[in-house]
PDB file of N, H, CA, C and O in Angstrom:
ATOM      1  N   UNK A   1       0.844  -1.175   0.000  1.00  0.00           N
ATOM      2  CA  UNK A   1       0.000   0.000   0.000  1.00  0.00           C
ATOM      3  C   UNK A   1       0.895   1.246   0.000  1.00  0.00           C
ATOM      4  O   UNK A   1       1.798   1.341   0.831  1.00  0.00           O
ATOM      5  N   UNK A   2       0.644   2.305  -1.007  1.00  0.00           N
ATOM      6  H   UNK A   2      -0.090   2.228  -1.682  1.00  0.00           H
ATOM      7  CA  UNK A   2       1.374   3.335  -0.749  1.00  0.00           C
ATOM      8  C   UNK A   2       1.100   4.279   0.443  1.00  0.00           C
ATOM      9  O   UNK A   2       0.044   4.351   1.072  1.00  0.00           O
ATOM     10  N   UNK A   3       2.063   4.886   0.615  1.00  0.00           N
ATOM     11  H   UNK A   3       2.920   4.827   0.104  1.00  0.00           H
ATOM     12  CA  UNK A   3       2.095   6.476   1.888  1.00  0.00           C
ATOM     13  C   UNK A   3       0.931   7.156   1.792  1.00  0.00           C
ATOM     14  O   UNK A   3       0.516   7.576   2.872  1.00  0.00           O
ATOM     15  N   UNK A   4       0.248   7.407   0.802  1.00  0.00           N
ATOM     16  H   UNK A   4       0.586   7.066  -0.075  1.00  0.00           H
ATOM     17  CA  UNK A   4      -0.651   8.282   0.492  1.00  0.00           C
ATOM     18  C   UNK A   4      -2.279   7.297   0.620  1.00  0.00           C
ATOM     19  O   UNK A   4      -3.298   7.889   0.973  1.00  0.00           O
ATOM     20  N   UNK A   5      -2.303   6.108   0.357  1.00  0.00           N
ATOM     21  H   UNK A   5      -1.474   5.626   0.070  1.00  0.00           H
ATOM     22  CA  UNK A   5      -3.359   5.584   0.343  1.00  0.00           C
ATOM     23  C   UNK A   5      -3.158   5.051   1.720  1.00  0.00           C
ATOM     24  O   UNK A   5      -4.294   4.731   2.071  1.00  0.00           O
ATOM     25  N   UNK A   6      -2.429   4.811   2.581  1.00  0.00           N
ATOM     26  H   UNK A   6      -1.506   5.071   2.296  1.00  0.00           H
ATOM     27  CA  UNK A   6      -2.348   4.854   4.259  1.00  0.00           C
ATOM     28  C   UNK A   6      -3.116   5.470   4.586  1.00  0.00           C
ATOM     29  O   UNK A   6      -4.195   5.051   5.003  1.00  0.00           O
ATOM     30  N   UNK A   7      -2.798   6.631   4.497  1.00  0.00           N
ATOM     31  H   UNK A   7      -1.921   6.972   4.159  1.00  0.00           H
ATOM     32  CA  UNK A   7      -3.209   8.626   4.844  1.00  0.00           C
ATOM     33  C   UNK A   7      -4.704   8.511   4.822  1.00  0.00           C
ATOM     34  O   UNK A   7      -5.472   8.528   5.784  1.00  0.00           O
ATOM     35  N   UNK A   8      -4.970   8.394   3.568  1.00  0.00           N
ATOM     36  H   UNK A   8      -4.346   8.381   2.787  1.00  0.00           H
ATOM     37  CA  UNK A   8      -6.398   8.570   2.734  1.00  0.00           C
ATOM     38  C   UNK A   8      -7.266   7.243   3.501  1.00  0.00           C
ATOM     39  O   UNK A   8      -8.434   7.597   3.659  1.00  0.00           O
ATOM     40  N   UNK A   9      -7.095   6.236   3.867  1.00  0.00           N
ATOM     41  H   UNK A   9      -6.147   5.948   3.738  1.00  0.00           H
ATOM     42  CA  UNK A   9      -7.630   4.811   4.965  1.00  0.00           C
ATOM     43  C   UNK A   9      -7.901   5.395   6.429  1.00  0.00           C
ATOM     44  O   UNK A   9      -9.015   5.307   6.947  1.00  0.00           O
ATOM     45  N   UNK A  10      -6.413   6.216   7.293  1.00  0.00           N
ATOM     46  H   UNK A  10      -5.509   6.288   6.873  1.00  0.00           H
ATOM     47  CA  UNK A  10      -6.666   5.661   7.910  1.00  0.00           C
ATOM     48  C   UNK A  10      -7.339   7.241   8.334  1.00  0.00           C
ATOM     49  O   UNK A  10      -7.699   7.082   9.501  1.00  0.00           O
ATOM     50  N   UNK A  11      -7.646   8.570   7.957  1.00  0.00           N
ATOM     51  H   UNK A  11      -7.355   8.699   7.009  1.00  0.00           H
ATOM     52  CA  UNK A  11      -8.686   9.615   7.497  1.00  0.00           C
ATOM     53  C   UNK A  11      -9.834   9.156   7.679  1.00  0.00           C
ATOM     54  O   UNK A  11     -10.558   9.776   8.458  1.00  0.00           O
ATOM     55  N   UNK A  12     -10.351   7.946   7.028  1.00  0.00           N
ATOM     56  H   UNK A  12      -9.763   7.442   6.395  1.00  0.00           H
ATOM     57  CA  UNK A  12     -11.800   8.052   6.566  1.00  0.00           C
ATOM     58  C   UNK A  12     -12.247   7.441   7.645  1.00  0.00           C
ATOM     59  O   UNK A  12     -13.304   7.820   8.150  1.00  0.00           O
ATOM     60  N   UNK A  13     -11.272   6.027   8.373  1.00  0.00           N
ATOM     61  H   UNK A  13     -10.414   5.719   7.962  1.00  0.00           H
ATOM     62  CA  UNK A  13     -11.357   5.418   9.042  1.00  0.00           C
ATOM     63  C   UNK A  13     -11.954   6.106  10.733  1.00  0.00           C
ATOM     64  O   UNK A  13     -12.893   5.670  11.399  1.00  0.00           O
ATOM     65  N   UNK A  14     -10.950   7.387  11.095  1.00  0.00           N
ATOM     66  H   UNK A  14     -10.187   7.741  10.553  1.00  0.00           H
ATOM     67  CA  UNK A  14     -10.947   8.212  11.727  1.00  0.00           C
ATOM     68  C   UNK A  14     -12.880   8.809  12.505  1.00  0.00           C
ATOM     69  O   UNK A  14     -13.583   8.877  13.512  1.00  0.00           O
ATOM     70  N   UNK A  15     -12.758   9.168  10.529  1.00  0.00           N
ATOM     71  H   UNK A  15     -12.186   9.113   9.710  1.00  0.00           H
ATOM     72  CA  UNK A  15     -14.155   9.576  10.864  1.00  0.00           C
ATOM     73  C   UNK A  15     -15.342   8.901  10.759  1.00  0.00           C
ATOM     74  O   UNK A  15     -16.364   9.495  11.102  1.00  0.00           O
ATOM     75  N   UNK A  16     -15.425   7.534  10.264  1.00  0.00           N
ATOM     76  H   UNK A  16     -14.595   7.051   9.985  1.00  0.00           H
ATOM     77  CA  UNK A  16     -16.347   6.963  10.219  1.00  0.00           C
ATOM     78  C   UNK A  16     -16.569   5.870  11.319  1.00  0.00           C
ATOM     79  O   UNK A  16     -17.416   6.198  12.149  1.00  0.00           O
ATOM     80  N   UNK A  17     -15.843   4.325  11.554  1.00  0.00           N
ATOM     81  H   UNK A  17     -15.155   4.059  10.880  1.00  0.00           H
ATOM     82  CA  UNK A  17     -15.703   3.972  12.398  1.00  0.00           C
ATOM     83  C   UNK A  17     -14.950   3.745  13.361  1.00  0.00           C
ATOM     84  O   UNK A  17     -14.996   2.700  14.010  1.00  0.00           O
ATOM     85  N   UNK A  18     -14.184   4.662  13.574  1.00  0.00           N
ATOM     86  H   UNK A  18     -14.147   5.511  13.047  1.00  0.00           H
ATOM     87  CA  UNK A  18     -12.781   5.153  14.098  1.00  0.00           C
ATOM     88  C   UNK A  18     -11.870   4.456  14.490  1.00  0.00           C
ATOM     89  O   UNK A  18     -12.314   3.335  14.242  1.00  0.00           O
ATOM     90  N   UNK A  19     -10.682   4.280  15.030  1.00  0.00           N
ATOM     91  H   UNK A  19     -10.321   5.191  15.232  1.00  0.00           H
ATOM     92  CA  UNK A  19      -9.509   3.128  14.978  1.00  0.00           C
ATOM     93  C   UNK A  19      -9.603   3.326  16.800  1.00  0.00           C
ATOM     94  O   UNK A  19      -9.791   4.126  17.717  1.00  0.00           O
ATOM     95  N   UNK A  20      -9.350   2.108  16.491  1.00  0.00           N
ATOM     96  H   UNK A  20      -9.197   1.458  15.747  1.00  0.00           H
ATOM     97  CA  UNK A  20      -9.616   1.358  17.926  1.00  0.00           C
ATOM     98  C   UNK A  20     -10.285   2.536  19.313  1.00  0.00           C
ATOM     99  O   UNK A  20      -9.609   2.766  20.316  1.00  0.00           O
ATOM    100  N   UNK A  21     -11.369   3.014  19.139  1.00  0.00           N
ATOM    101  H   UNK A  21     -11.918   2.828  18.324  1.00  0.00           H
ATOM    102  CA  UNK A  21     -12.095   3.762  20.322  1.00  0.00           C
ATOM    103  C   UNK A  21     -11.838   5.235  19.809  1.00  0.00           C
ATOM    104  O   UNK A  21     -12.625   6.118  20.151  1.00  0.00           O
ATOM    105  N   UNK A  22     -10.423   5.612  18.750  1.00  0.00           N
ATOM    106  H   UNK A  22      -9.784   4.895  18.473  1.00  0.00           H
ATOM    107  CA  UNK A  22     -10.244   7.167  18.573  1.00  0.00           C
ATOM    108  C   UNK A  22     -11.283   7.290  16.779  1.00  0.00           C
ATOM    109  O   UNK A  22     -11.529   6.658  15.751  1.00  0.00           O
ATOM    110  N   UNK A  23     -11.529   8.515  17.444  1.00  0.00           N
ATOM    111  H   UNK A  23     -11.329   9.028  18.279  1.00  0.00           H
ATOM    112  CA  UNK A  23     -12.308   9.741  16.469  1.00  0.00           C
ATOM    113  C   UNK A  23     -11.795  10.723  16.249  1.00  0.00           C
ATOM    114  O   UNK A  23     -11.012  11.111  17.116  1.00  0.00           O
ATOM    115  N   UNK A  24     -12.037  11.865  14.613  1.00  0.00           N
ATOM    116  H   UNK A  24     -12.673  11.550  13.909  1.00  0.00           H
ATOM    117  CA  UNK A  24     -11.743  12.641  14.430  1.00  0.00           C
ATOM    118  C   UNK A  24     -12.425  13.133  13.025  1.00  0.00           C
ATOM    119  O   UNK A  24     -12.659  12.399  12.066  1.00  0.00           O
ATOM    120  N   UNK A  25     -12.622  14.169  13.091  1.00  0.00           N
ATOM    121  H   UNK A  25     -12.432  14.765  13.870  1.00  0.00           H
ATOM    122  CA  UNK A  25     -13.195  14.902  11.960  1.00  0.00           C
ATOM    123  C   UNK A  25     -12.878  16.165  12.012  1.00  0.00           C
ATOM    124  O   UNK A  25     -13.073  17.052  12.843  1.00  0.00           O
ATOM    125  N   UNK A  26     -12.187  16.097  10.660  1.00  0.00           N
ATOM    126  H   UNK A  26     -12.029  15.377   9.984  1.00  0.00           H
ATOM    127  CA  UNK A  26     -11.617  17.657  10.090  1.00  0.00           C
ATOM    128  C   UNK A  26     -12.524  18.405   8.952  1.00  0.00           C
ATOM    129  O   UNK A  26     -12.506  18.225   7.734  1.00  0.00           O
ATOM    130  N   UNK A  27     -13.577  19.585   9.977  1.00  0.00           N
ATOM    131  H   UNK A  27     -13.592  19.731  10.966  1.00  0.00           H
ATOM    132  CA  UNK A  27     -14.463  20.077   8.896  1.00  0.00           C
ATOM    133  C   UNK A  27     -14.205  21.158   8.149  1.00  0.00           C
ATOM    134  O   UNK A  27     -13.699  22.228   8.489  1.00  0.00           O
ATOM    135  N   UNK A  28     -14.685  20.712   6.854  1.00  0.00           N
ATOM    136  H   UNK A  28     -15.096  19.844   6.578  1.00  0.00           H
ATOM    137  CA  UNK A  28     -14.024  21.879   5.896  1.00  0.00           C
ATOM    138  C   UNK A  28     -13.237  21.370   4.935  1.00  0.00           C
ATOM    139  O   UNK A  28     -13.194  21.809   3.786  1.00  0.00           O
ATOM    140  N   UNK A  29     -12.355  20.093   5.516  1.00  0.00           N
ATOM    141  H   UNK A  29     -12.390  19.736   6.449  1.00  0.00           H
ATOM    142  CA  UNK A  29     -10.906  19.794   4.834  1.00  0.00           C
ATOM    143  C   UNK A  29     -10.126  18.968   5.436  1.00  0.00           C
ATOM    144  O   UNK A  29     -10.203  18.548   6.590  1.00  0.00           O
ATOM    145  N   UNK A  30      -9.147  18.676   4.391  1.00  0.00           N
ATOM    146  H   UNK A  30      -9.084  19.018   3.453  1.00  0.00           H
ATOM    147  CA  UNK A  30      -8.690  17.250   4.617  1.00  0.00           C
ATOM    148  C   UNK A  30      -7.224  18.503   5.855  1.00  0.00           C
ATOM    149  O   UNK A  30      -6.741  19.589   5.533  1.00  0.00           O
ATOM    150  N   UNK A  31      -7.004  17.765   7.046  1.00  0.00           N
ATOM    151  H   UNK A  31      -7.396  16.883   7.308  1.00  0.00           H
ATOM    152  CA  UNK A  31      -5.303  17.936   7.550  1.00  0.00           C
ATOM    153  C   UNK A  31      -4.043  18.288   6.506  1.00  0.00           C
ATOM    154  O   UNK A  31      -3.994  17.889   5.343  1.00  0.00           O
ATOM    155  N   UNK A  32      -3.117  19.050   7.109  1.00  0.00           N
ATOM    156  H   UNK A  32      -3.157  19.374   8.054  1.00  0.00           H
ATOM    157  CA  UNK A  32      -2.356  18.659   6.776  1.00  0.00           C
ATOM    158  C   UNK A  32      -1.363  17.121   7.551  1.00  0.00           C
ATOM    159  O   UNK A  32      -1.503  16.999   8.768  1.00  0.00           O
ATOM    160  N   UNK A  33      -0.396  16.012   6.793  1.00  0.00           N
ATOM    161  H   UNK A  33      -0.281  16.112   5.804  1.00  0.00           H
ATOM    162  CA  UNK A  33      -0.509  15.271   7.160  1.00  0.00           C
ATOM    163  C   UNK A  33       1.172  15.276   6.876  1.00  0.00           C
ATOM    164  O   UNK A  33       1.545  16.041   5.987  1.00  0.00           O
ATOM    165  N   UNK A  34       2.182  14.489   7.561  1.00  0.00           N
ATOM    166  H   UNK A  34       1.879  13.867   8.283  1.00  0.00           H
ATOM    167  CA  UNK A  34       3.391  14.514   7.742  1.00  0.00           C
ATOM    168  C   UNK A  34       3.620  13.069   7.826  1.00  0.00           C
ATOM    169  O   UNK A  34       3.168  13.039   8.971  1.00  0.00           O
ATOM    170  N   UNK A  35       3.942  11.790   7.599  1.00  0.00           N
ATOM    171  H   UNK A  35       4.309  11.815   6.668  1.00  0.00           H
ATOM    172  CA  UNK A  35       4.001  10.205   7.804  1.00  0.00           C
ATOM    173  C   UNK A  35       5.451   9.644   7.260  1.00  0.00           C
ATOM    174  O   UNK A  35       5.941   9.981   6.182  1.00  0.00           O
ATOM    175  N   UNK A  36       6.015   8.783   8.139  1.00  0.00           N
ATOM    176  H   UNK A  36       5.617   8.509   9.015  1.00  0.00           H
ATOM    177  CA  UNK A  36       6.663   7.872   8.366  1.00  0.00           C
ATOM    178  C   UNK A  36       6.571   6.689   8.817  1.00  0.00           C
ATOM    179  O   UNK A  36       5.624   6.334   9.519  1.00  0.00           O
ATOM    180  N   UNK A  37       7.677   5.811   8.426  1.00  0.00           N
ATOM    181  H   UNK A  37       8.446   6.099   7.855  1.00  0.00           H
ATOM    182  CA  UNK A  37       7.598   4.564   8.153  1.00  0.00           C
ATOM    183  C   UNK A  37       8.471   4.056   9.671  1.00  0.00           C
ATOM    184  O   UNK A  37       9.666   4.334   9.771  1.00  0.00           O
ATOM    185  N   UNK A  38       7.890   3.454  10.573  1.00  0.00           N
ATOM    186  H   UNK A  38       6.920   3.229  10.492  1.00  0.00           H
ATOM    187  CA  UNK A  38       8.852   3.150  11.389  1.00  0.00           C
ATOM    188  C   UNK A  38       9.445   1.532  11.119  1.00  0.00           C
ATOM    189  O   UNK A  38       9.008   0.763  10.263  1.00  0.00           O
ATOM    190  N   UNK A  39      10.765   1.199  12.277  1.00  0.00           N
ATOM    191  H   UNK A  39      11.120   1.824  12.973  1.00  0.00           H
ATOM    192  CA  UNK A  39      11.718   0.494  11.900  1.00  0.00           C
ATOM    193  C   UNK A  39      10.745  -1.165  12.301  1.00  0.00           C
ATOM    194  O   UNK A  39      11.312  -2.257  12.348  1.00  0.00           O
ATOM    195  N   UNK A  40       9.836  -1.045  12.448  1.00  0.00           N
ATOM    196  H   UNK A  40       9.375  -0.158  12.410  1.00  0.00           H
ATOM    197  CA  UNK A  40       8.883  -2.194  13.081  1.00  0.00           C
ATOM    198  C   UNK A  40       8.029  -2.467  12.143  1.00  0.00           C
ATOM    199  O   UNK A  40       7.382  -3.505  12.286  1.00  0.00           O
ATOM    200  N   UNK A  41       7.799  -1.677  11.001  1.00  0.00           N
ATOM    201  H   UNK A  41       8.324  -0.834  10.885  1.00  0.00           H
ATOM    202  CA  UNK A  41       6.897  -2.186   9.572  1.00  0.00           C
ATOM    203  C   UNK A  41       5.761  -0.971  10.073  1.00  0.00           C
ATOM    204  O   UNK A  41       4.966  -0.926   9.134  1.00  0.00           O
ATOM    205  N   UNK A  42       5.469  -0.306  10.767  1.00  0.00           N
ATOM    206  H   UNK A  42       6.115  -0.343  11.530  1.00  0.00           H
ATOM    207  CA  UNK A  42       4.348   0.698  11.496  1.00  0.00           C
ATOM    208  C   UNK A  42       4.424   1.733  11.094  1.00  0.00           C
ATOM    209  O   UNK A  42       5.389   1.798  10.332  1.00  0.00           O
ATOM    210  N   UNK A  43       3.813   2.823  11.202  1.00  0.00           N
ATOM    211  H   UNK A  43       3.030   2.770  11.821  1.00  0.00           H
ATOM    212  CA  UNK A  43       3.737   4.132  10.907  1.00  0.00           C
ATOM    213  C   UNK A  43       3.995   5.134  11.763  1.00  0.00           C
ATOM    214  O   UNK A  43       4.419   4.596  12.785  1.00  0.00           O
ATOM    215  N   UNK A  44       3.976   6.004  11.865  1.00  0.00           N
ATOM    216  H   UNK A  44       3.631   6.441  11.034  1.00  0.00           H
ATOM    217  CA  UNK A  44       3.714   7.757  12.322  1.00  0.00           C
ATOM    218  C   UNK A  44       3.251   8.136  11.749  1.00  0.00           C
ATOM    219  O   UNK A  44       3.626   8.027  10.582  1.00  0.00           O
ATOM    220  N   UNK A  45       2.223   8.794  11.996  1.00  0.00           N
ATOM    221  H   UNK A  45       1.918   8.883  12.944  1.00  0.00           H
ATOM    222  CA  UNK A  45       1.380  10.018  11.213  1.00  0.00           C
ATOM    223  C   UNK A  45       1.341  11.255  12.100  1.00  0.00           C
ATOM    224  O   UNK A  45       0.962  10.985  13.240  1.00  0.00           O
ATOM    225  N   UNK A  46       1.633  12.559  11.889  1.00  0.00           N
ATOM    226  H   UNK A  46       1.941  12.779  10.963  1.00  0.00           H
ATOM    227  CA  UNK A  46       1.288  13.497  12.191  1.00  0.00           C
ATOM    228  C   UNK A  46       0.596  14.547  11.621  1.00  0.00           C
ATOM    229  O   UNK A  46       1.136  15.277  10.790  1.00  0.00           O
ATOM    230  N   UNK A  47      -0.747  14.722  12.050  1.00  0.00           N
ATOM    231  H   UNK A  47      -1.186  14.128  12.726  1.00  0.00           H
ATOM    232  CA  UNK A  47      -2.022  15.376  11.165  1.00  0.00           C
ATOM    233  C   UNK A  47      -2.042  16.861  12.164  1.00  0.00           C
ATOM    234  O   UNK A  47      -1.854  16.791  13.379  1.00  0.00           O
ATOM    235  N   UNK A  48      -2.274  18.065  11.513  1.00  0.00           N
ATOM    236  H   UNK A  48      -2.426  18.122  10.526  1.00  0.00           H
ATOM    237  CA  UNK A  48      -2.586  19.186  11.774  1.00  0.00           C
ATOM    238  C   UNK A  48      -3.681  19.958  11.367  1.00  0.00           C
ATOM    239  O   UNK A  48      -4.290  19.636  10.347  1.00  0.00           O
ATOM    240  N   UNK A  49      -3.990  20.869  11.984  1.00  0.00           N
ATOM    241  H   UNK A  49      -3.495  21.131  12.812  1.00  0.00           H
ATOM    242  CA  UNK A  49      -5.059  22.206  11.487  1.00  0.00           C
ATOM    243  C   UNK A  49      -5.433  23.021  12.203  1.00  0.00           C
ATOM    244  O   UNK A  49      -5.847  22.560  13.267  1.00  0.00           O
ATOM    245  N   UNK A  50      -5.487  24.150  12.100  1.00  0.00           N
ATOM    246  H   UNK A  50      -5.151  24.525  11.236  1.00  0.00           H
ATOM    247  CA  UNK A  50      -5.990  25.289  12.678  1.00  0.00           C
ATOM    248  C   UNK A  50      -5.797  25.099  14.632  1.00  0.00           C
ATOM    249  O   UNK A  50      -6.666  25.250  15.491  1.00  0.00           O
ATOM    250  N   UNK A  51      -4.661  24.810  14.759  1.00  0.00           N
ATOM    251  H   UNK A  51      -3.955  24.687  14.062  1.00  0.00           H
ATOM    252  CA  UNK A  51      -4.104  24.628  16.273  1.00  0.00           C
ATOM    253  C   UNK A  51      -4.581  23.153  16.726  1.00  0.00           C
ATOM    254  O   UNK A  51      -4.576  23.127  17.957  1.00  0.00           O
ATOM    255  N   UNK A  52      -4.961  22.008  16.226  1.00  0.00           N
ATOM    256  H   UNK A  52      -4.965  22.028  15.227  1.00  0.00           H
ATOM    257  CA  UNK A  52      -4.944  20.849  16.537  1.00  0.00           C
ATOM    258  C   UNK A  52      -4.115  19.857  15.714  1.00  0.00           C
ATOM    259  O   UNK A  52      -4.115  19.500  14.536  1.00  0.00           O
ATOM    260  N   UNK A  53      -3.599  19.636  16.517  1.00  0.00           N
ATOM    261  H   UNK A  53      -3.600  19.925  17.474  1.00  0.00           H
ATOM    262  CA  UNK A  53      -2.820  18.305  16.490  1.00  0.00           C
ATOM    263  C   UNK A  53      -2.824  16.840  16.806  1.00  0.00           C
ATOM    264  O   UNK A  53      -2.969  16.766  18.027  1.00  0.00           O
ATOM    265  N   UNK A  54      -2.742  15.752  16.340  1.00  0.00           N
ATOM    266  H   UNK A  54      -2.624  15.812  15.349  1.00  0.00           H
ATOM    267  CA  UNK A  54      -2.843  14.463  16.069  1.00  0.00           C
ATOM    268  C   UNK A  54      -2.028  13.686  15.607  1.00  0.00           C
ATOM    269  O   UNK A  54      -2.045  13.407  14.408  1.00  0.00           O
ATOM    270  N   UNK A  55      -1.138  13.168  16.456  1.00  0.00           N
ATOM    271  H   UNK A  55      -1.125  13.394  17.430  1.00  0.00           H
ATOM    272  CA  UNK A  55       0.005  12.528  16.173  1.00  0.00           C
ATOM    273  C   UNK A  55      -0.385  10.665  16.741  1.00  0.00           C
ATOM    274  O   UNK A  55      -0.826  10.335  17.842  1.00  0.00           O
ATOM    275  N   UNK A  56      -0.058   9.797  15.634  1.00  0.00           N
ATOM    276  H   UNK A  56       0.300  10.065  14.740  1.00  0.00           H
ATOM    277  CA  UNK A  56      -0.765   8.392  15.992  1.00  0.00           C
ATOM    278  C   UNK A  56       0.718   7.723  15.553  1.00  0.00           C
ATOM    279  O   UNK A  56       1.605   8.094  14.784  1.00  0.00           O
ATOM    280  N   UNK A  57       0.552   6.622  16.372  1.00  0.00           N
ATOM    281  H   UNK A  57      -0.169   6.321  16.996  1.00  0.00           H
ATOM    282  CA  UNK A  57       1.565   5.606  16.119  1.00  0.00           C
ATOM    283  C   UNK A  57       0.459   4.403  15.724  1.00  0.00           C
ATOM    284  O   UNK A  57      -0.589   4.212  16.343  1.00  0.00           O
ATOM    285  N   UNK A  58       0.953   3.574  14.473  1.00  0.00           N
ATOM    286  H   UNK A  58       1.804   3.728  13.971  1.00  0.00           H
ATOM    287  CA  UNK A  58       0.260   2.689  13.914  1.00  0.00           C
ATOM    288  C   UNK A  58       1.375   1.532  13.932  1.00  0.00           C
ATOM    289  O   UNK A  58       2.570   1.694  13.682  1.00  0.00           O
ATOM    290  N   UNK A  59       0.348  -0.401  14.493  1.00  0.00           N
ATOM    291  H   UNK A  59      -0.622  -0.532  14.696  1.00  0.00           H
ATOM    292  CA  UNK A  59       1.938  -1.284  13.569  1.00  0.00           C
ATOM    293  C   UNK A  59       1.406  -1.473  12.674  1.00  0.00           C
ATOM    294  O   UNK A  59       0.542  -0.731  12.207  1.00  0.00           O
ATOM    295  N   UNK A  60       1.925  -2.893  12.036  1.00  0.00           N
ATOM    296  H   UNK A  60       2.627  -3.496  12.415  1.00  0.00           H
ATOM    297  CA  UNK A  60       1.614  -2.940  10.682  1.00  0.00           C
ATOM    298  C   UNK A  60       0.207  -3.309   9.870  1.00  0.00           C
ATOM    299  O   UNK A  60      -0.113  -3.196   8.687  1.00  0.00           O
ATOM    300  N   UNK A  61      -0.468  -3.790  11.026  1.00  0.00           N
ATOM    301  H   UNK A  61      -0.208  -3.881  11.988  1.00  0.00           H
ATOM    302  CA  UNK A  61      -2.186  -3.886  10.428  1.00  0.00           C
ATOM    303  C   UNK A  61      -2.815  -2.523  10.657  1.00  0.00           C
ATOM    304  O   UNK A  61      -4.024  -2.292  10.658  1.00  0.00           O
ATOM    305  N   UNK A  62      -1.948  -1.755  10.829  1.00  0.00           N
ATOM    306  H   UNK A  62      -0.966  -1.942  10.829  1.00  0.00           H
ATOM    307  CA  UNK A  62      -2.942  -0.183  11.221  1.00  0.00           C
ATOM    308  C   UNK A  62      -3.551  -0.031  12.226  1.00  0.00           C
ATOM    309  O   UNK A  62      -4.302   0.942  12.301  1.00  0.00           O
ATOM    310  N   UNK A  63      -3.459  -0.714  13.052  1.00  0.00           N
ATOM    311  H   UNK A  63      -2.849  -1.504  12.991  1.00  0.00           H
ATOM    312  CA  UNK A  63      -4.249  -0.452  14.426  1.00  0.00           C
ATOM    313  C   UNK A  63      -3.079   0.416  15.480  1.00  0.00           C
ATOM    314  O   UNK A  63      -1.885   0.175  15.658  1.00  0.00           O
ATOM    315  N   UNK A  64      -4.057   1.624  16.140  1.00  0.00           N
ATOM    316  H   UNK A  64      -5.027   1.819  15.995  1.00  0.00           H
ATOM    317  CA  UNK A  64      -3.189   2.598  16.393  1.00  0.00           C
ATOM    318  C   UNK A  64      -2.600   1.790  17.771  1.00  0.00           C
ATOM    319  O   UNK A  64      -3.197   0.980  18.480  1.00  0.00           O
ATOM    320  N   UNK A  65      -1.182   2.317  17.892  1.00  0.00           N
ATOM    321  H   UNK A  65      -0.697   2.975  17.316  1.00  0.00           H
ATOM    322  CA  UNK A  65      -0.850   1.614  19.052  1.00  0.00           C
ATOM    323  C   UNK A  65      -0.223   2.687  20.167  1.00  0.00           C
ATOM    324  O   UNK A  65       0.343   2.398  21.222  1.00  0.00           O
ATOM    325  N   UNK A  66      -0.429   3.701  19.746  1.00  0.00           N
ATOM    326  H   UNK A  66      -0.889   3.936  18.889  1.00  0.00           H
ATOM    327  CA  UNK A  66      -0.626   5.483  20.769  1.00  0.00           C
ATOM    328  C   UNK A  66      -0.943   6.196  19.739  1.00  0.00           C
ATOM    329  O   UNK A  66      -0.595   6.124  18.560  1.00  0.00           O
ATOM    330  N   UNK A  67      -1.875   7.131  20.488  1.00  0.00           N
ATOM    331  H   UNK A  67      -2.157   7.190  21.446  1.00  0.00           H
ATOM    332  CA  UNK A  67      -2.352   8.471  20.138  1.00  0.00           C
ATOM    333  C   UNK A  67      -2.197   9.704  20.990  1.00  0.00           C
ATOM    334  O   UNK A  67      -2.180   9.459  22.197  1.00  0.00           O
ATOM    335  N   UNK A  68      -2.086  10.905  20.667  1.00  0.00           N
ATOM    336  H   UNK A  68      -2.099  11.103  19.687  1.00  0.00           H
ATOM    337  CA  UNK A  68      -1.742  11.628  21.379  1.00  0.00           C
ATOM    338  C   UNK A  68      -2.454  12.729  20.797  1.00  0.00           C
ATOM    339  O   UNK A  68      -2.362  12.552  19.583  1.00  0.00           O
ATOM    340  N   UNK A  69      -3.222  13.939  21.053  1.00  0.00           N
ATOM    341  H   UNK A  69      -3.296  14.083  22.040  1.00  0.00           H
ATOM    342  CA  UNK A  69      -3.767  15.239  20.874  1.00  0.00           C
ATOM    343  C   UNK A  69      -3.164  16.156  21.292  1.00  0.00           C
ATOM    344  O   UNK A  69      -2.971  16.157  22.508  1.00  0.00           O
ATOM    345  N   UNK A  70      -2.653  17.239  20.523  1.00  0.00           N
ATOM    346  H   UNK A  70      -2.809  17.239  19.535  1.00  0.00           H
ATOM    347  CA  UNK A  70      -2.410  18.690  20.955  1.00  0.00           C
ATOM    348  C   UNK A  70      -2.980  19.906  20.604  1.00  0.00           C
ATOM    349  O   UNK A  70      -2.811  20.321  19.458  1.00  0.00           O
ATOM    350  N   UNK A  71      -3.817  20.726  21.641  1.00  0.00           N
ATOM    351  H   UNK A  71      -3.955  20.388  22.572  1.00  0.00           H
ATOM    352  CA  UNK A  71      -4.108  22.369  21.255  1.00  0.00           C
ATOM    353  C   UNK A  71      -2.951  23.147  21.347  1.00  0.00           C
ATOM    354  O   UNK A  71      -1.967  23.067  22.083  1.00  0.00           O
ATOM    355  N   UNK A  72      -3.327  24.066  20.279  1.00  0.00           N
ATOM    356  H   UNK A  72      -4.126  24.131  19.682  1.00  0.00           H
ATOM    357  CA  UNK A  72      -2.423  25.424  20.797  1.00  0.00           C
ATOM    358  C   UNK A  72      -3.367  26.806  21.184  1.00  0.00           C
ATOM    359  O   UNK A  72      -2.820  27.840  21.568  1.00  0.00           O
TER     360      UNK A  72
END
């Protein structure tokens, strides 16, 4: 699966039936989105907008394995 179709999964996922207990919906528009590949086959994603922040650690089936929220 590419970087970008990750992104675009685990987005929709977010807002529809959300990954494991977390939710999120960005109205108006898609995040901006920042992702890496960690050394375990897993991800990082770091999603932004308008002073919120959403930084998820994913392994390799996509199930988040920390999440973390930040306001500014």
């Amino acid at each position: 699966m590419k970087p970008k179709d990750v992104v675009v999964e685990i987005l929709k996922k977010l807002q529809d039936e959300g990954l494991d207990g977390l939710y999120a919906w960005f109205i108006g528009g898609w995040p901006h989105v920042v992702m890496r590949e960690r050394h375990d086959g897993g991800y990082e994603i770091l999603m932004w907008r308008e002073g919120v922040k959403l930084r998820l650690k994913l392994d390799k089936e996509l199930k988040v394995v920390d999440a973390t929220v930040y306001y500014e």
